[in-house]
Each structure stands twice: as structure tokens, then as C-alpha cells.
Backbone as CSV, one residue per row, in Angstrom:
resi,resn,N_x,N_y,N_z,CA_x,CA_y,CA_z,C_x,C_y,C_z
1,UNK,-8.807,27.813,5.682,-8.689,27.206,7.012,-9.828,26.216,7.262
2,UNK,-11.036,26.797,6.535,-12.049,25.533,7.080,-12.024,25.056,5.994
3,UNK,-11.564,24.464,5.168,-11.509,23.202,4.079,-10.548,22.732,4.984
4,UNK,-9.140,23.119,5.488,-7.905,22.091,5.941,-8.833,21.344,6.877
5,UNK,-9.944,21.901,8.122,-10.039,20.783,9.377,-11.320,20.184,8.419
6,UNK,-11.974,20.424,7.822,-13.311,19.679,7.359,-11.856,18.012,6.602
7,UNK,-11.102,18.414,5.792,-10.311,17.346,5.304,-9.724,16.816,6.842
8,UNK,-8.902,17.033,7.225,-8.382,16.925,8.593,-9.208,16.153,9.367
9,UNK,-10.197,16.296,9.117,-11.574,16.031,10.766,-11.895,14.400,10.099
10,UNK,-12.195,14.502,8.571,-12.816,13.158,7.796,-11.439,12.130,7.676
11,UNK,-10.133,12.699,7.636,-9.181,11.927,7.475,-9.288,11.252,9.012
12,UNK,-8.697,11.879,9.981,-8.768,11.758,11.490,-9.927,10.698,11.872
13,UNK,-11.152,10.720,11.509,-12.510,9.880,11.812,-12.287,8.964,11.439
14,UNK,-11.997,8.940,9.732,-11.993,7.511,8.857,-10.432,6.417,9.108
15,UNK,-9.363,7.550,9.326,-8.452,6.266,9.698,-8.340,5.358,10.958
16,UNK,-9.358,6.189,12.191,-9.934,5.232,13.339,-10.635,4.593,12.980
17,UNK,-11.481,4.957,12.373,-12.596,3.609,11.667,-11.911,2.611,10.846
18,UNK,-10.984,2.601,10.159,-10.165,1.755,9.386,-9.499,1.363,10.436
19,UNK,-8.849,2.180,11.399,-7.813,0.733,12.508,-8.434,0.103,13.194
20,UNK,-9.846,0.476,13.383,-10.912,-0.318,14.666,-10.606,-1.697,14.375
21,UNK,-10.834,-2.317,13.322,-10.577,-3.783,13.223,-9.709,-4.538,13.799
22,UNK,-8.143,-3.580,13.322,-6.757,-3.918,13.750,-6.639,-4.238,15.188
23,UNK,-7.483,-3.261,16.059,-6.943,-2.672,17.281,-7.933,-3.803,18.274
24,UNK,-8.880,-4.179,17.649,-10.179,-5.205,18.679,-9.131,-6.534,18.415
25,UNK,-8.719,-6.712,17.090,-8.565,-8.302,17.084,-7.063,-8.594,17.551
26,UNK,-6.788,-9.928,17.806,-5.564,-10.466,17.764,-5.042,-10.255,16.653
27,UNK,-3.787,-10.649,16.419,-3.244,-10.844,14.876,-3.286,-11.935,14.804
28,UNK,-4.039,-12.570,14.094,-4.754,-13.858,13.789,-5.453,-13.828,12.472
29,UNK,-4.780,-14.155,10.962,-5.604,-13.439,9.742,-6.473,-15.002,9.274
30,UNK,-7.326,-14.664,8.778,-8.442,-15.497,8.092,-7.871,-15.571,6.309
31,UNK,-6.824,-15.226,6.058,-6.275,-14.920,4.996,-5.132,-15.262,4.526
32,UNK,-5.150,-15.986,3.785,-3.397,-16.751,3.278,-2.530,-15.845,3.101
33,UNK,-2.945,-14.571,2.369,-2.045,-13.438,1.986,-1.506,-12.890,2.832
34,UNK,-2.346,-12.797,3.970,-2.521,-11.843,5.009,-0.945,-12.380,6.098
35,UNK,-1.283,-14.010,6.211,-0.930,-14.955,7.270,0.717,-14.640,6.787
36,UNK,0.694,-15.215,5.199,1.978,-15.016,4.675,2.970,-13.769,5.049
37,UNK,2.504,-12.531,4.580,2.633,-11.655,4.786,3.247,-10.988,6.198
38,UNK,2.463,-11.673,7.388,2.926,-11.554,8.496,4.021,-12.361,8.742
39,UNK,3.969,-13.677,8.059,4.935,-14.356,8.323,6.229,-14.426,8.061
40,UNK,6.233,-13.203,7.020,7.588,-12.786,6.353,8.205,-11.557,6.765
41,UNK,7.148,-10.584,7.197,7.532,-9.412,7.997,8.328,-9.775,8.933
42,UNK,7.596,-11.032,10.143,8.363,-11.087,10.967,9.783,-11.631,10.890
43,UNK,9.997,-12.628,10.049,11.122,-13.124,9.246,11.966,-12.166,8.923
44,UNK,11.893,-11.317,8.574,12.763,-10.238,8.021,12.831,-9.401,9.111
45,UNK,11.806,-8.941,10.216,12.504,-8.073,11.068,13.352,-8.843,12.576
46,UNK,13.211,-10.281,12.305,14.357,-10.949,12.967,15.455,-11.824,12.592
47,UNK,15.558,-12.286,11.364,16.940,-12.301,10.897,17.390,-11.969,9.120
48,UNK,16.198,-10.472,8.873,16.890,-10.240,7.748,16.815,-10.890,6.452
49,UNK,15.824,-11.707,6.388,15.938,-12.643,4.504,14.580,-13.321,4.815
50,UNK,14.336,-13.751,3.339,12.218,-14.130,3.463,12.614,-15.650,2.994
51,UNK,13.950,-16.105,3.441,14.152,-17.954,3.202,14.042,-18.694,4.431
52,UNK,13.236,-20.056,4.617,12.952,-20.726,5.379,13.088,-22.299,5.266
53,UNK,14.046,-22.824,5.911,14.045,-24.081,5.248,12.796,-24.862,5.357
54,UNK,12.589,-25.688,4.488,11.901,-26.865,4.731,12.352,-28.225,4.331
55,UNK,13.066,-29.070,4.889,13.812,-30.234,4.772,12.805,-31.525,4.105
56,UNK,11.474,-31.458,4.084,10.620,-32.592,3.592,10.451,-32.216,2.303
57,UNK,10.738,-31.181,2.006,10.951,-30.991,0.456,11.600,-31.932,-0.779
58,UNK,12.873,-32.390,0.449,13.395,-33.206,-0.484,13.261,-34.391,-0.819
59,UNK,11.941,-34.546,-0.104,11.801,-36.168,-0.801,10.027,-35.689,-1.013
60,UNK,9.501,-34.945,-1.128,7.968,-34.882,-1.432,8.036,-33.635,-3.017
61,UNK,9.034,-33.888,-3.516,9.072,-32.737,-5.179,8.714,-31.618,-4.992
62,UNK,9.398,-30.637,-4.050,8.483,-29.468,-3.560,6.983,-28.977,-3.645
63,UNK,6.411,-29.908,-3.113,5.062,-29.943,-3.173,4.939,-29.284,-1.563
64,UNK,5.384,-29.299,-0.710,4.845,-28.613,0.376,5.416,-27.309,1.131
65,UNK,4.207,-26.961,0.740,4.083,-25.458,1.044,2.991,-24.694,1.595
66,UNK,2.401,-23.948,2.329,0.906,-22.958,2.314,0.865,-22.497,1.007
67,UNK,-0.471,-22.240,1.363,-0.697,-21.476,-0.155,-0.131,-19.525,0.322
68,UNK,0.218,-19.316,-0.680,0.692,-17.549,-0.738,1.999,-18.068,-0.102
69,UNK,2.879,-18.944,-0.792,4.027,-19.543,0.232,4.329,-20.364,-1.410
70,UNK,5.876,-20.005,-1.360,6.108,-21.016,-2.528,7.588,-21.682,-1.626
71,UNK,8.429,-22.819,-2.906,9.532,-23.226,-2.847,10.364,-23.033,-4.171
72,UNK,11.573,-22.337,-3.515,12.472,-22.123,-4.570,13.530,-22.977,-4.972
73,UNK,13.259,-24.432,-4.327,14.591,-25.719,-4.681,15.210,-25.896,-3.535
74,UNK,15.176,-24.901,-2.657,16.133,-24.720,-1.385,15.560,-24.389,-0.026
75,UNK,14.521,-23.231,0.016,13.527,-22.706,0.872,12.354,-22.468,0.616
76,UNK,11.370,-22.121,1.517,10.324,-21.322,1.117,10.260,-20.031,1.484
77,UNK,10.035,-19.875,0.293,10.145,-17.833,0.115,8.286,-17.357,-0.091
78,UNK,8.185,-16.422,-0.126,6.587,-15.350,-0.796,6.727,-15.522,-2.079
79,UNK,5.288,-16.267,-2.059,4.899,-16.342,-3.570,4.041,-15.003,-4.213
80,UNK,3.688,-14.109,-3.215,2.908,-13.540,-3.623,4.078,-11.879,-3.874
81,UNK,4.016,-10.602,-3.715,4.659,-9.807,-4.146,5.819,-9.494,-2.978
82,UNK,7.239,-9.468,-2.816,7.956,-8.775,-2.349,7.776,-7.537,-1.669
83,UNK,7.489,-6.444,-2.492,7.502,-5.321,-2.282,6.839,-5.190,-0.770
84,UNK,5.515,-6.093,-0.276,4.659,-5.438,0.968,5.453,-5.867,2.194
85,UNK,6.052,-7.159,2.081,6.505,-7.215,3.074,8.116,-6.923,3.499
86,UNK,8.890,-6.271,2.372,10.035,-5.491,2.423,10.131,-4.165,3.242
87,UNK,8.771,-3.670,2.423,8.474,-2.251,2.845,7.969,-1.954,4.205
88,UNK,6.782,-3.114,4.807,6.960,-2.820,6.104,7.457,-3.455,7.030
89,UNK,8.569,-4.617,6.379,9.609,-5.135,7.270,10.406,-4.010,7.660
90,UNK,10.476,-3.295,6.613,11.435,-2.119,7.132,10.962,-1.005,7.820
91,UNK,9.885,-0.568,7.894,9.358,0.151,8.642,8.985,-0.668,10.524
92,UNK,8.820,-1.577,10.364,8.863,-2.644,11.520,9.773,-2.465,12.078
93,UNK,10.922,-2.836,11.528,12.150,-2.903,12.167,12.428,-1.763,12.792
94,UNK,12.164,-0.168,12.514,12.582,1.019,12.985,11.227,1.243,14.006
95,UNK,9.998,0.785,14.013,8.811,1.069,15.520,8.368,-0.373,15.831
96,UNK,8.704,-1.418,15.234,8.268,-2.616,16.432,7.143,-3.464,15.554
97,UNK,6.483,-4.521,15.751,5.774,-5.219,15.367,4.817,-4.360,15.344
98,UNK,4.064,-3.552,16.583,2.824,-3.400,16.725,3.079,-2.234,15.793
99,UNK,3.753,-1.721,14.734,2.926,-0.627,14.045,2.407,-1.350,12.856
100,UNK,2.578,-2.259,12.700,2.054,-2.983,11.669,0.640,-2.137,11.098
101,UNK,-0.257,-2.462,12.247,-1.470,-2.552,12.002,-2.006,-1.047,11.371
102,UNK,-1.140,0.019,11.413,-1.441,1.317,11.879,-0.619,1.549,9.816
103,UNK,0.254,0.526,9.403,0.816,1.345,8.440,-0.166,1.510,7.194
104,UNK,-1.321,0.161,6.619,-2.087,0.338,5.879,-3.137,1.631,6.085
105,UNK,-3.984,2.058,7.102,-4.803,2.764,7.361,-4.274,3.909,7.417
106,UNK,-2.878,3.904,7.484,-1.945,5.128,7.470,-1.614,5.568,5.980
107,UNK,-1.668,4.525,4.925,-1.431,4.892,3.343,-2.690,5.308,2.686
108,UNK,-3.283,4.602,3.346,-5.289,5.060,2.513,-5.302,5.991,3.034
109,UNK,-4.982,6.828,3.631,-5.342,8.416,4.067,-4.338,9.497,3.610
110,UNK,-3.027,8.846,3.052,-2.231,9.675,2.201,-2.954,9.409,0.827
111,UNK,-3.193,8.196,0.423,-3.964,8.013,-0.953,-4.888,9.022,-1.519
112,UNK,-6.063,8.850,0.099,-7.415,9.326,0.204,-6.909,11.059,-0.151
113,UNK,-6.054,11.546,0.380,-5.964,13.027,0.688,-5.412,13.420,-0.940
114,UNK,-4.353,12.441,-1.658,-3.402,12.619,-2.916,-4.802,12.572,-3.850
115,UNK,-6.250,11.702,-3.698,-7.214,11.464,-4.295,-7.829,12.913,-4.247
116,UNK,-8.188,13.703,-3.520,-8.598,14.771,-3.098,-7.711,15.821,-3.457
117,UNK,-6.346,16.014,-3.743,-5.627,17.004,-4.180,-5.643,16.934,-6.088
118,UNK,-6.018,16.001,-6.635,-6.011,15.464,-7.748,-7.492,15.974,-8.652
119,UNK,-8.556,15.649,-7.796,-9.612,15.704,-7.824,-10.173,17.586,-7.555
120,UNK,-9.489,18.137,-6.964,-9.498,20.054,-6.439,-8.824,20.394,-7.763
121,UNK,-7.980,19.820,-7.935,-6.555,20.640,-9.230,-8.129,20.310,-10.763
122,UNK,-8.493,19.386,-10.826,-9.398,18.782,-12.058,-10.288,19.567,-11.898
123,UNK,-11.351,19.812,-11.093,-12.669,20.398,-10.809,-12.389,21.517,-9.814
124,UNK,-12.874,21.178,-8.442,-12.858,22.835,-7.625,-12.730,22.172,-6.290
125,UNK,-12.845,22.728,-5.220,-12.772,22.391,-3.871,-13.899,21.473,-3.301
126,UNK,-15.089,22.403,-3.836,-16.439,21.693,-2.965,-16.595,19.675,-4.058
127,UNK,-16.597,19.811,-5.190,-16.571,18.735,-5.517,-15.209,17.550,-5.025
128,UNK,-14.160,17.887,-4.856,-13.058,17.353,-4.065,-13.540,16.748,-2.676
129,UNK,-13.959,17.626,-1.839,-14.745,16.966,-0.603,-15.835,16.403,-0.650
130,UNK,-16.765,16.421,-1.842,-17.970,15.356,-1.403,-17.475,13.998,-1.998
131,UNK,-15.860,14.057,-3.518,-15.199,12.721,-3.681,-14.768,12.368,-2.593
132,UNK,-14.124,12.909,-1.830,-13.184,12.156,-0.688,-13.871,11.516,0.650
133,UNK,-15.180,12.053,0.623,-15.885,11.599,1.486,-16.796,10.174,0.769
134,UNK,-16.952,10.248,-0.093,-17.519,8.822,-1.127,-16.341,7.932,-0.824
135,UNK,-14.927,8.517,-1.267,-13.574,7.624,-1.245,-13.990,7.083,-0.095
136,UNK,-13.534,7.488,1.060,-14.250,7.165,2.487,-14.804,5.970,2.854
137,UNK,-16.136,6.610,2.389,-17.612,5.596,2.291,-17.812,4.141,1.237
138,UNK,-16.621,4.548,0.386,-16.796,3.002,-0.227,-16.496,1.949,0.355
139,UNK,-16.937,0.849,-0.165,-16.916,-0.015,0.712,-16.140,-0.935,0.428
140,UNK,-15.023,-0.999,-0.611,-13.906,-1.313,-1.214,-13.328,-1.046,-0.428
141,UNK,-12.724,0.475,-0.136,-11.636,1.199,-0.026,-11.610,0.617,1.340
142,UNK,-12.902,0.771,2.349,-12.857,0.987,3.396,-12.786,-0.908,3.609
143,UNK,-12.879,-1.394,3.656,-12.443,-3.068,3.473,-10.996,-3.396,3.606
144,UNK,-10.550,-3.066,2.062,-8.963,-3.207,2.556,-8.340,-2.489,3.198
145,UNK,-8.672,-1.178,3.415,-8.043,-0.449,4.711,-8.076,-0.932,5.762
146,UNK,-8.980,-1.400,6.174,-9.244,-2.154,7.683,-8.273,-3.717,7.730
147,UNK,-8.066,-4.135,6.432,-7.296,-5.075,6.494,-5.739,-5.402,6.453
148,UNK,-4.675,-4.841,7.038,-3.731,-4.458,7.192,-2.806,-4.980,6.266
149,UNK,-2.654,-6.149,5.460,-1.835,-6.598,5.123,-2.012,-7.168,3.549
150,UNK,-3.131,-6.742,3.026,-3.250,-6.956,1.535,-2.826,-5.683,1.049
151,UNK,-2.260,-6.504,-0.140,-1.290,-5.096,-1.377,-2.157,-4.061,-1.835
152,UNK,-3.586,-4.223,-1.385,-4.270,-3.508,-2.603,-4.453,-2.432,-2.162
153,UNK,-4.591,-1.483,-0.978,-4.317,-0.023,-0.581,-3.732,0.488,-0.641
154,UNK,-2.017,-0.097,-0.628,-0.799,0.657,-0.382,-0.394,0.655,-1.572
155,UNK,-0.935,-0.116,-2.994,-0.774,-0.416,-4.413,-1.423,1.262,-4.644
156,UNK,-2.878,0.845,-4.771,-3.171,2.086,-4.637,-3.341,3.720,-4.380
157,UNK,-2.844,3.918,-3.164,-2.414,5.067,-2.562,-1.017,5.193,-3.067
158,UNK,0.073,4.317,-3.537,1.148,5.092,-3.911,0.820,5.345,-5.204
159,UNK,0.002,4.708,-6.077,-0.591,5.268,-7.505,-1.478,6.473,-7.434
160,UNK,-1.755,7.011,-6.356,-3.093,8.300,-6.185,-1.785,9.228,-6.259
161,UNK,-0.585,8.676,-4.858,-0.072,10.060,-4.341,1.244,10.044,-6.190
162,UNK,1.385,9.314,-6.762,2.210,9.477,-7.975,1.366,10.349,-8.861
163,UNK,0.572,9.768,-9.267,-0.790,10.654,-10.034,-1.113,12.619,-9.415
164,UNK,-0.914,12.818,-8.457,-1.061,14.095,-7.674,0.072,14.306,-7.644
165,UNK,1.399,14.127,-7.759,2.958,14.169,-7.745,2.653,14.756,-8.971
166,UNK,2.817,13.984,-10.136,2.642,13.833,-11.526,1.727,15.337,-12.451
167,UNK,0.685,14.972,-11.624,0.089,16.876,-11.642,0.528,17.689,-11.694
168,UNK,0.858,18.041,-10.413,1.069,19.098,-9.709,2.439,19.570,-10.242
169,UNK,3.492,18.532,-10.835,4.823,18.859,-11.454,4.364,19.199,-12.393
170,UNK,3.669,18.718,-12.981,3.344,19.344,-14.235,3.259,21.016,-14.843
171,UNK,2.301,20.705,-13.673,1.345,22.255,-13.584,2.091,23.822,-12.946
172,UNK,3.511,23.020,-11.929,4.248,23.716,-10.432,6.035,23.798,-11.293
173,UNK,6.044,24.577,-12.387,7.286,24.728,-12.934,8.252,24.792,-11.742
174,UNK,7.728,25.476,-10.833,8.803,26.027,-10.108,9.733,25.229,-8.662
175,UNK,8.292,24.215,-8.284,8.594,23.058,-7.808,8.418,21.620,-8.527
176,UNK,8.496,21.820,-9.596,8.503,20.202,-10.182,9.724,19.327,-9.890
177,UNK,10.669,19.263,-9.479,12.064,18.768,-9.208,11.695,17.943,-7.976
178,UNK,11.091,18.491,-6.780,10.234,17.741,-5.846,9.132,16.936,-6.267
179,UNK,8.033,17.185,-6.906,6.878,17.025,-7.409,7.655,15.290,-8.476
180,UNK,8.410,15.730,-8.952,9.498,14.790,-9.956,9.677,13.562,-9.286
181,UNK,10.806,13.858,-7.952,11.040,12.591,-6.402,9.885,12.128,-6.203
182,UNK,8.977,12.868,-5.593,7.510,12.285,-5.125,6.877,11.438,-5.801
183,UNK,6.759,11.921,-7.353,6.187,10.463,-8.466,6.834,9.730,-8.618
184,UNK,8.571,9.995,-8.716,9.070,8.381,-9.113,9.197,7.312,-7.897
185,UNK,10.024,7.909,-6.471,9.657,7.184,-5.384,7.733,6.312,-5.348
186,UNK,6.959,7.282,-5.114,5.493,6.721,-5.243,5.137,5.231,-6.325
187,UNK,5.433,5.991,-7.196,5.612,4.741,-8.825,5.918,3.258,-8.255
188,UNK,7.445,3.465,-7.752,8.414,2.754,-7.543,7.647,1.519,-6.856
189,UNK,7.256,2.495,-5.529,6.491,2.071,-4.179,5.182,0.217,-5.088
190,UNK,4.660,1.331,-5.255,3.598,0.923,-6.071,3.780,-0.375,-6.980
191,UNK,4.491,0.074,-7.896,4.479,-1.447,-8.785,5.739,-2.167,-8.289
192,UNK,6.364,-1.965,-7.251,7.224,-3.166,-6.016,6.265,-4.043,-5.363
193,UNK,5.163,-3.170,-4.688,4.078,-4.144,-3.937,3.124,-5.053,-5.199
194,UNK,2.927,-4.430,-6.291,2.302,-4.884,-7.259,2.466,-4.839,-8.696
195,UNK,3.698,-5.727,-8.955,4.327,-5.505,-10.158,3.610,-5.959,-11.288
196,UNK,2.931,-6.657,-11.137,2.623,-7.518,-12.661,0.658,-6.366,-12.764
197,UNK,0.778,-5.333,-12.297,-0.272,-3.784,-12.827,0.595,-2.609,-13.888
198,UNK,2.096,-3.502,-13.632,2.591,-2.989,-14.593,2.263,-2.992,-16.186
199,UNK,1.647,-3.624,-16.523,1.047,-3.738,-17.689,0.093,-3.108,-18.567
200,UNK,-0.586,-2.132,-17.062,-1.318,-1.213,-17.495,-1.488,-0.227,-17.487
201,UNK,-0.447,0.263,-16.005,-0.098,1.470,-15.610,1.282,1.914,-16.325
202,UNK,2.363,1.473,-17.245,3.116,2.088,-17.501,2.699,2.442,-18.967
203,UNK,1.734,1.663,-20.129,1.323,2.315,-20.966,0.160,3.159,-20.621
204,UNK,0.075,3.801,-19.585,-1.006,4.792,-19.513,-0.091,5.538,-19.045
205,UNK,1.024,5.341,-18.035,1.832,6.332,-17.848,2.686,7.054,-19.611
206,UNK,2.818,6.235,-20.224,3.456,6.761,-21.573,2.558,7.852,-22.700
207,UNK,1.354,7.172,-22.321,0.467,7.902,-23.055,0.364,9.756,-22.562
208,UNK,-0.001,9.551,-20.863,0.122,10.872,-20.041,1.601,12.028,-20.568
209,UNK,2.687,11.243,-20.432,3.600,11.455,-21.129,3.922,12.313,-22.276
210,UNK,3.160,11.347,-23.217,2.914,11.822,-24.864,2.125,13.066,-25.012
211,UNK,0.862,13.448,-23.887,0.049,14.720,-24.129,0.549,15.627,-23.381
């Protein structure tokens, strides 16, 4: 019982500290990825598709575009990965624009916790909580968490919670069939927002495999 609120209490603290950013500023990003990103969410949670015409295209050789913004001959679509702004176009669409801000800081704390269940199963309890509290305190983690709309948390955290899926089936004969869903959905998640990590994560996934 007191390991659940000591985890509970640091999750609870750190994902306010990760939305503080969200919640002071406008949505106004300093970030091409970021800008894009929003700009396609909203695209998709009001008419459904990430195509946009741009008519000066056709006489400037598709040269104009933002950057994190490409042209496909016809529109401009996301140059950068599909997967982030599918995933919380669709989650948008079912609570509204404003959960936006709430869904990244919301995956680093499933990550953070899948990091910590991963880390207890390897070593023991007390070393699990002084990792998850470092996880926390880095200043990586805690960066793009606060930043709502780069791939690299929700890349992450669905690779922690696959990796702790992946375990725990391993180890959980009796629930691995769940444990099974949980890694391949997670996987899925994961190299959709960030496909081209495929390169390194599926021969390490083969190797895990092999032992």
C-alpha cells in the first residue's frame, strides 16, 4: 500500500509539473513540428483528411510549403510522422481540442510507471522508485513532456509500456494473451508515431525473441 501512493503521489506531482507549461501558455508553438502538428490535428478533427490545397504550387514547382509541411503534387500533407497527429486527432475528436495539451503528459506517466514496472520485475522495489524518480528528474524526459506535441514521449512511453507488456507475458503464463494485446497494440502505437526507429527496435525486438 505504501509503494502504490509513494508511485501515485510522484506520478500525480510530476504530470502537473509537465502540464504547467501547457496550461500558462496560449497554443502558440515556437516549433515547426509542434505548429504542424497542431495544424493537422485540427484538420482532421474538422473535416477528416491531413490534405490542404495550395493552388501557387502550380506555377512555383512545389516549392512552397512550411517546413514540417510537405507537397504531394496536389496538397500539402505532414512531412513529418502520421502516426501523432492521427492518434490524437482521434482522441480530439472524442474530448475537444483542449485535451490536447493533457494527452502527452498523460503518456510519460504511463511510460514513467511501464519504466518502473520493468525496472521492479529486473531488480527489486526500492531500486524501481529511486529510477522513476531520476525518470522524473531528467531533464530530457521532463522537456518533452512539457511539450505537447513532439513524437518523442509518446514514441517512447509506448516502447516502455511494450517492453513491460513484453515481460511480464513472458514471465505471467497465465496472463500472457493480455500481456500479448498490450505489446503488440503499444509496438504498433510506437513505430506509427515513429517509424523510421524501426530499424533498431525491430532487430532488437528479434534478438529478445531469439533468447
Amino acid at each position: 500500500m505504501k509503494e502504490k501512493i509513494i508511485i501515485g503521489g510522484l506520478g500525480a506531482l510530476f504530470f502537473i509539473l509537465y502540464l504547467w507549461f501547457g496550461v500558462v501558455t496560449p497554443p502558440i508553438f515556437n516549433s515547426p513540428d509542434e505548429t504542424a502538428n497542431f495544424f493537422y490535428i485540427s484538420r482532421f478533427v474538422e473535416f477528416g483528411d491531413f490534405f490542404v490545397a495550395e493552388p501557387l504550387n502550380h506555377w512555383l514547382n512545389n516549392s512552397l510549403h512550411p517546413r514540417s509541411i510537405s507537397f504531394n503534387g496536389s496538397s500539402l500533407v505532414p512531412q513529418g510522422f502520421i502516426g501523432l497527429p492521427l492518434l490524437y486527432g482521434l482522441i480530439t475528436i472524442i474530448f475537444g481540442l483542449g485535451i490536447i495539451k493533457f494527452i502527452t503528459p498523460a503518456l510519460a506517466m504511463l511510460g514513467a510507471f511501464a519504466f518502473y514496472g520493468i525496472i521492479k520485475r529486473i531488480f527489486n522495489k526500492n531500486i524501481a522508485i529511486f529510477s522513476l524518480l531520476l525518470l522524473f528528474l531528467f531533464p530530457i524526459f521532463w522537456y518533452y513532456s512539457s511539450r505537447s506535441l513532439y513524437p518523442n514521449i509518446p514514441f517512447v512511453s509506448f516502447l516502455l509500456i511494450a517492453g513491460w507488456a513484453g515481460l511480464n507475458g513472458a514471465l505471467k503464463r497465465s496472463t500472457h494473451k493480455v500481456f500479448l494485446i498490450i505489446f503488440a497494440v503499444s509496438l504498433a502505437l510506437g513505430l506509427a508515431i515513429r517509424p523510421i526507429e524501426a530499424v533498431w527496435v525491430l532487430p532488437i525486438l528479434l534478438v529478445l525473441l531469439l533468447i
